[in-house]
GUBA-924685 format. One record per residue: x, y, z of N, C-alpha, C in turn. Coordinates in Angstrom, 3 decimals. Atoms other than C-alpha are relative to their C-alpha. Example, Ala and Ser with C-alpha at 12.3 -4.5 7.8 and 13.67 -1.06 7.14 Angstrom:
<pts>
[[0.890,-1.190,0.000],[12.300,-4.500,7.800],[0.900,1.200,0.000]]
[[-0.820,-1.190,-0.060],[13.670,-1.060,7.140],[-0.770,1.090,0.730]]
</pts>
This chain:
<pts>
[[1.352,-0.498,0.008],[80.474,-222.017,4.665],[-0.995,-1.149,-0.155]]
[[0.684,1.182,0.312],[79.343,-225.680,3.809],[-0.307,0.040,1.288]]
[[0.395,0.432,-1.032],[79.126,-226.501,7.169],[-1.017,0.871,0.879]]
[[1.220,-1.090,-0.628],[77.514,-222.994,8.445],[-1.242,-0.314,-0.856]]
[[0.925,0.640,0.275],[75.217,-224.397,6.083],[-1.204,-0.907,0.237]]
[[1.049,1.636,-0.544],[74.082,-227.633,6.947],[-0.485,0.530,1.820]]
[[0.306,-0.033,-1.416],[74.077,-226.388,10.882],[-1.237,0.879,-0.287]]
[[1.173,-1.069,0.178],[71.155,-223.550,9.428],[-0.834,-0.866,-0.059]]
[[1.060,1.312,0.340],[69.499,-226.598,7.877],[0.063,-0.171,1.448]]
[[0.450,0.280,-1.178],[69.565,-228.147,10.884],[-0.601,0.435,1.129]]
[[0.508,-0.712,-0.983],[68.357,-225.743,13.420],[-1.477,0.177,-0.534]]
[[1.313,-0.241,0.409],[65.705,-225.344,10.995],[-1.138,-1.099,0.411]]
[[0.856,1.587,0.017],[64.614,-228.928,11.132],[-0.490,-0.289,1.015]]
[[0.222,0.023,-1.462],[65.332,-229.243,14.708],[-0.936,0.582,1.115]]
[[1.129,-0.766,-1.057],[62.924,-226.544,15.934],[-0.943,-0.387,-0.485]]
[[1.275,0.699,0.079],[60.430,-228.102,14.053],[-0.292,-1.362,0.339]]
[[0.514,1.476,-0.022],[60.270,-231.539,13.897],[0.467,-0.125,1.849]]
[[0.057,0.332,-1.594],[60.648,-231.396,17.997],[-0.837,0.087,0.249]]
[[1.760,0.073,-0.263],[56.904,-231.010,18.075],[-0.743,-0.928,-0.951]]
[[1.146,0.874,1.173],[54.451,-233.864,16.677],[-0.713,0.508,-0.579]]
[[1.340,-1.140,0.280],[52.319,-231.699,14.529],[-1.328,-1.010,-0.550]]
[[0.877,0.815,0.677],[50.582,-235.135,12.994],[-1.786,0.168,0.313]]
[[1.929,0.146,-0.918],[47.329,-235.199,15.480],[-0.065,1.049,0.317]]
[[0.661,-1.271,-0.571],[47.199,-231.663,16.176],[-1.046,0.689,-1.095]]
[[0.844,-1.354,0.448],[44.579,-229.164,15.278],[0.953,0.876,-0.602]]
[[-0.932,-0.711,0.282],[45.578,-226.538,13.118],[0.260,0.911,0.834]]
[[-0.533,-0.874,-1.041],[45.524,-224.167,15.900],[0.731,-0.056,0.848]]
[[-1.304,0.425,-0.612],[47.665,-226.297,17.591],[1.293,0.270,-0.665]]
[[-1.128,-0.173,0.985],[50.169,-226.533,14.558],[0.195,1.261,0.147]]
[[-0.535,-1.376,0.216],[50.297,-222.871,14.531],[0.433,0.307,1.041]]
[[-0.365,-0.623,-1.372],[50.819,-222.301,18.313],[1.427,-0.749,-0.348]]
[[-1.034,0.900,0.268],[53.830,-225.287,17.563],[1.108,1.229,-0.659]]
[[-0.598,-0.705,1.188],[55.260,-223.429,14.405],[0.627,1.630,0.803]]
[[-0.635,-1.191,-0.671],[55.481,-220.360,16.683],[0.585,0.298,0.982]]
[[-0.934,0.543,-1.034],[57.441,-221.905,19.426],[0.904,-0.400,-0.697]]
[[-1.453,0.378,0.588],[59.776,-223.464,17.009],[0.240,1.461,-0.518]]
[[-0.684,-1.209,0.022],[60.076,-219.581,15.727],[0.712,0.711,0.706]]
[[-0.463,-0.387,-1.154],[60.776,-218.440,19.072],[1.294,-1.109,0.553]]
[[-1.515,0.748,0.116],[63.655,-221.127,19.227],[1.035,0.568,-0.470]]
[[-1.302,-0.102,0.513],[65.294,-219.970,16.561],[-0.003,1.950,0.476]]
[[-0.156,-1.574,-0.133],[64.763,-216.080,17.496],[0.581,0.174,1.521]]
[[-0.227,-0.276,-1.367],[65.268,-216.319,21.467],[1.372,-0.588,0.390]]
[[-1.634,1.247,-0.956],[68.620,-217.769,23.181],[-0.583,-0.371,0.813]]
[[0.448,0.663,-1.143],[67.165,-217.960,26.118],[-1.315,-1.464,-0.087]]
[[0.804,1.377,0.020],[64.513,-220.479,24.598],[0.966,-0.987,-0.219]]
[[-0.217,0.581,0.736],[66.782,-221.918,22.685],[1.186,-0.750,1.465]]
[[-0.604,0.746,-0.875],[69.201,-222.644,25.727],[-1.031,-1.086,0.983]]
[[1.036,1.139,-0.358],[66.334,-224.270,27.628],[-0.284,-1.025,-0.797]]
[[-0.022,1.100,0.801],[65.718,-226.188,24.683],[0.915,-1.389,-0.068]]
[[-0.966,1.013,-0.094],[69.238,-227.517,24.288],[0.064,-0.776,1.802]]
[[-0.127,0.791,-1.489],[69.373,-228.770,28.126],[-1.231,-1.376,0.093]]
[[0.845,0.963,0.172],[66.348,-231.497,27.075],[0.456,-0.876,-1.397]]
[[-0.267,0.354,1.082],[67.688,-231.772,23.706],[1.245,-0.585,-0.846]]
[[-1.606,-0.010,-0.001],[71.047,-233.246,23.351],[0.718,-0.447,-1.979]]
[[-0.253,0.105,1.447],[70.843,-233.587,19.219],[0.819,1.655,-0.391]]
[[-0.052,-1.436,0.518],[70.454,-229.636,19.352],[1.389,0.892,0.934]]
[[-1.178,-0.405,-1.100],[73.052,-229.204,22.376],[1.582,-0.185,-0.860]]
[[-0.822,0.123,0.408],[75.529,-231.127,20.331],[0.100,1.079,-1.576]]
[[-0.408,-0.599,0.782],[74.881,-229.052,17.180],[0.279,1.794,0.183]]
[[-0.367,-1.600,-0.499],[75.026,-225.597,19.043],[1.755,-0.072,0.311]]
[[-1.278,0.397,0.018],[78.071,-226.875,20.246],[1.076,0.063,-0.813]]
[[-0.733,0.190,1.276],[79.487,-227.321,17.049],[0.157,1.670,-0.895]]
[[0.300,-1.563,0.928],[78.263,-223.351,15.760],[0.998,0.595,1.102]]
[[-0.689,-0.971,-0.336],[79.862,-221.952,18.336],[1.984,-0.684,0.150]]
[[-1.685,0.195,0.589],[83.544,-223.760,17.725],[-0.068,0.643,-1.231]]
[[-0.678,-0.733,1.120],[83.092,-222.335,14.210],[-0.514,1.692,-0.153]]
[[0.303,-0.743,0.503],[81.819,-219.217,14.986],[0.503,1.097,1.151]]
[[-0.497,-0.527,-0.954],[83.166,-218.565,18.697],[-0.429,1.875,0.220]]
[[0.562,-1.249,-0.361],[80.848,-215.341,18.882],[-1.426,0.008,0.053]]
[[1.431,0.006,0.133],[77.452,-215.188,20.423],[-0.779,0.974,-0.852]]
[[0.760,-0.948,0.956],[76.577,-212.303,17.972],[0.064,-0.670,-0.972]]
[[0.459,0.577,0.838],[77.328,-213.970,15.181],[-1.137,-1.870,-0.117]]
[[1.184,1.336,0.816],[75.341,-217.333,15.995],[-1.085,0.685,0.311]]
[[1.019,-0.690,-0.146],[72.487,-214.878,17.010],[-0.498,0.229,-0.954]]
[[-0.125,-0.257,0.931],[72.899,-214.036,13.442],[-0.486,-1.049,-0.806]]
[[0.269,1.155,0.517],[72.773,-217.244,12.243],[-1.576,-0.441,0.184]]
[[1.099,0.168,-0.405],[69.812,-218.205,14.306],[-1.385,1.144,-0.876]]
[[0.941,-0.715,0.030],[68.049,-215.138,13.561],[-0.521,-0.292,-1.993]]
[[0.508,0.598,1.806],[68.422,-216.061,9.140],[-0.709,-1.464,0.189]]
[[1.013,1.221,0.102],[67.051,-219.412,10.005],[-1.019,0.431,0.124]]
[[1.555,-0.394,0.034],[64.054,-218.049,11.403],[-0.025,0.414,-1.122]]
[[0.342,-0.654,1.163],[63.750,-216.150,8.652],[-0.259,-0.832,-1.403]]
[[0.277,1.594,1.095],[64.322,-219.249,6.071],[-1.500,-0.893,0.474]]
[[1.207,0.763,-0.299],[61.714,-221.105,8.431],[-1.249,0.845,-0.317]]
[[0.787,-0.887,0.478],[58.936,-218.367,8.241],[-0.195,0.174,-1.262]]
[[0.235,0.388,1.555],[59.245,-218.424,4.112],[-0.695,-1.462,-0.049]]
[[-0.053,1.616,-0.155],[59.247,-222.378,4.877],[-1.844,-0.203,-0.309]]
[[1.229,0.432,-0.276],[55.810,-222.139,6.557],[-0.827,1.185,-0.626]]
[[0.804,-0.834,1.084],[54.573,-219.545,4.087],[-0.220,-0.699,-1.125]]
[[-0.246,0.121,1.046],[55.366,-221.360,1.199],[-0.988,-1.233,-0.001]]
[[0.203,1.172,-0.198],[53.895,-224.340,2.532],[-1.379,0.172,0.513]]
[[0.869,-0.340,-1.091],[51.053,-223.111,4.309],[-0.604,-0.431,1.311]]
[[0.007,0.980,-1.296],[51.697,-224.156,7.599],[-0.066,-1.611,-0.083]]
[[0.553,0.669,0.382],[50.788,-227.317,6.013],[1.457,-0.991,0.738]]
[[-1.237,0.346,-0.452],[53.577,-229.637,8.433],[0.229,-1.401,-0.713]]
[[-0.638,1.257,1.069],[53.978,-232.649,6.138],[1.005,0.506,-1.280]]
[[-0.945,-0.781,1.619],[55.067,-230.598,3.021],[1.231,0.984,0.682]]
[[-1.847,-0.614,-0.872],[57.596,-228.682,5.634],[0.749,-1.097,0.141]]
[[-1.087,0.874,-0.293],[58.780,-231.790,6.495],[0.471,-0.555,-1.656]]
[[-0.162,0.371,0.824],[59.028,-232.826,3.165],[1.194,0.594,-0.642]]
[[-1.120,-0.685,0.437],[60.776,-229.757,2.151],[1.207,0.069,0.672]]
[[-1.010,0.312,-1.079],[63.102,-230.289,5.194],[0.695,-0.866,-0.726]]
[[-0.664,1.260,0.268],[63.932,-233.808,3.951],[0.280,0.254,-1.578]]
[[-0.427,-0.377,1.185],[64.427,-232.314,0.403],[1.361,0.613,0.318]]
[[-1.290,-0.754,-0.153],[67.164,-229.972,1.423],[0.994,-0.916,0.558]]
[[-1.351,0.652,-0.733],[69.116,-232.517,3.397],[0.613,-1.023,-1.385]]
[[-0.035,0.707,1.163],[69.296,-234.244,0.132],[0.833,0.559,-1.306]]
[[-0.220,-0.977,0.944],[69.923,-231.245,-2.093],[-0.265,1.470,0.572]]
[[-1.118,-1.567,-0.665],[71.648,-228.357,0.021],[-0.180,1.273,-0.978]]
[[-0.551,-1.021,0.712],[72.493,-226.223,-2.971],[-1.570,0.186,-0.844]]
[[1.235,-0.606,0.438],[68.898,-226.534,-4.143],[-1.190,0.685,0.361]]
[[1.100,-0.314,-1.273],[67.126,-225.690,-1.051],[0.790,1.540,-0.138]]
[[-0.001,-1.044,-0.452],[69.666,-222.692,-0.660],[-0.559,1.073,-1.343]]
[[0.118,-0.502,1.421],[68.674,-221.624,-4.643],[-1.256,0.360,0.385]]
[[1.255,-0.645,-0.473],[65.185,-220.833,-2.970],[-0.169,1.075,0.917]]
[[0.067,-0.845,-0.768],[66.150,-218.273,-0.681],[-0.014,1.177,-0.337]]
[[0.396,-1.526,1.041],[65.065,-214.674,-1.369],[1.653,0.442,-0.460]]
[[-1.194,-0.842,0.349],[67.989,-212.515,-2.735],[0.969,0.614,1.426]]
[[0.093,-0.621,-1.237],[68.360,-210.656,0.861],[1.233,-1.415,0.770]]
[[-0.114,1.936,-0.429],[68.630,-214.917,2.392],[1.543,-0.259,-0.219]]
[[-1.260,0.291,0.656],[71.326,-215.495,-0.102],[1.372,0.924,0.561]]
[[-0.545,-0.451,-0.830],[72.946,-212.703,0.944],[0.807,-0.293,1.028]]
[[0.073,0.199,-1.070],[72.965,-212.688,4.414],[0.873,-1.358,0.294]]
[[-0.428,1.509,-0.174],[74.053,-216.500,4.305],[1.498,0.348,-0.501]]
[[-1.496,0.231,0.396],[77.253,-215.454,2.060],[0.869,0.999,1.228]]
[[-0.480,-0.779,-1.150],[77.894,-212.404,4.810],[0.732,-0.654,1.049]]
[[-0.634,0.243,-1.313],[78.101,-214.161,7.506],[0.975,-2.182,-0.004]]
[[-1.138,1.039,0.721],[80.332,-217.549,5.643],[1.052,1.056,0.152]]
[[-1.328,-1.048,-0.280],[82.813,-214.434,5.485],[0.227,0.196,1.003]]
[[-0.629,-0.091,-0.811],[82.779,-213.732,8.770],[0.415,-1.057,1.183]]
[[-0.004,0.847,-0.560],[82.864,-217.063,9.861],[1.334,-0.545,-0.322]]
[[-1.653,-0.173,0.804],[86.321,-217.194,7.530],[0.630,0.397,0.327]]
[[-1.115,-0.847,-0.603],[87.628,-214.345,9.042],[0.423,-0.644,1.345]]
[[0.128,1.030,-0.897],[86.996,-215.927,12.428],[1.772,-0.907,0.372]]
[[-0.570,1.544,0.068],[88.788,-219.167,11.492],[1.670,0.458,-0.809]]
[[-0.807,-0.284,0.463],[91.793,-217.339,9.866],[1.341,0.430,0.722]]
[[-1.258,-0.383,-1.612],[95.091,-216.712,12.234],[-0.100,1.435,-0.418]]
[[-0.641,-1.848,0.045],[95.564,-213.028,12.848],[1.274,0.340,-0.981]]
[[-0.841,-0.601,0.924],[97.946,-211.173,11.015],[0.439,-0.099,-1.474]]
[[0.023,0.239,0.800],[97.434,-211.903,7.901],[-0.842,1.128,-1.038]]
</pts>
């Protein structure tokens, strides 16, 4: 589940920090923020994405060897958004202190996930189980 971990982190990071938000307007930042949402919510963005993006190609890559079911990384995808959206609530859109909190979690994993609503937490241990079952030989 460590690793379904860090790949959440990452998708998180990845749909953001792929847009410069430094010199934008905030109305820019927000149009940004809601394209990296639509990353993590759409496949079909998110496959366009990876075909420019070969950081995010190689880590899709990697979700679906451990998860070998497009429903469950749909799943996956869809709790990131959901982590990101708190992100840029918490933060208020504000994209330095996202990145900040980004570069906090890669640091301290288990403290970043200690912020996630109850629901979050959840959800995250759910689908570690079925990412177990998955990875487990049949008949057992």
């Amino acid at each position: 589940m460590n690793k379904l971990f860090l790949l959440l982190l990452f998708f998180i990071q990845l749909s953001f920090s792929s847009f410069c938000l430094a010199e934008l307007t905030m109305t820019e930042q927000q149009l940004y923020m809601q394209q990296a949402m639509e990353l993590l919510k759409n496949s079909a963005s998110r496959e366009e994405f990876f075909k420019n993006h070969p950081q995010a190609r190689e880590a899709q890559r990697q979700l679906q060897t451990i998860t070998e079911s497009p429903e469950l990384q749909n799943e996956i995808y869809g709790l990131a958004a959901d982590v990101f959206a708190d992100l840029v609530k918490k933060t208020a859109g504000e994209p330095n202190k996202l990145m900040n909190l980004l570069q906090n979690a890669q640091q301290n994993p288990e403290g970043f996930a200690n912020q996630f609503s109850t629901t979050q937490k959840q959800e995250l241990q759910k689908l570690g189980v079925e990412v177990l079952k998955l990875r487990q030989p049949s008949g057992y």
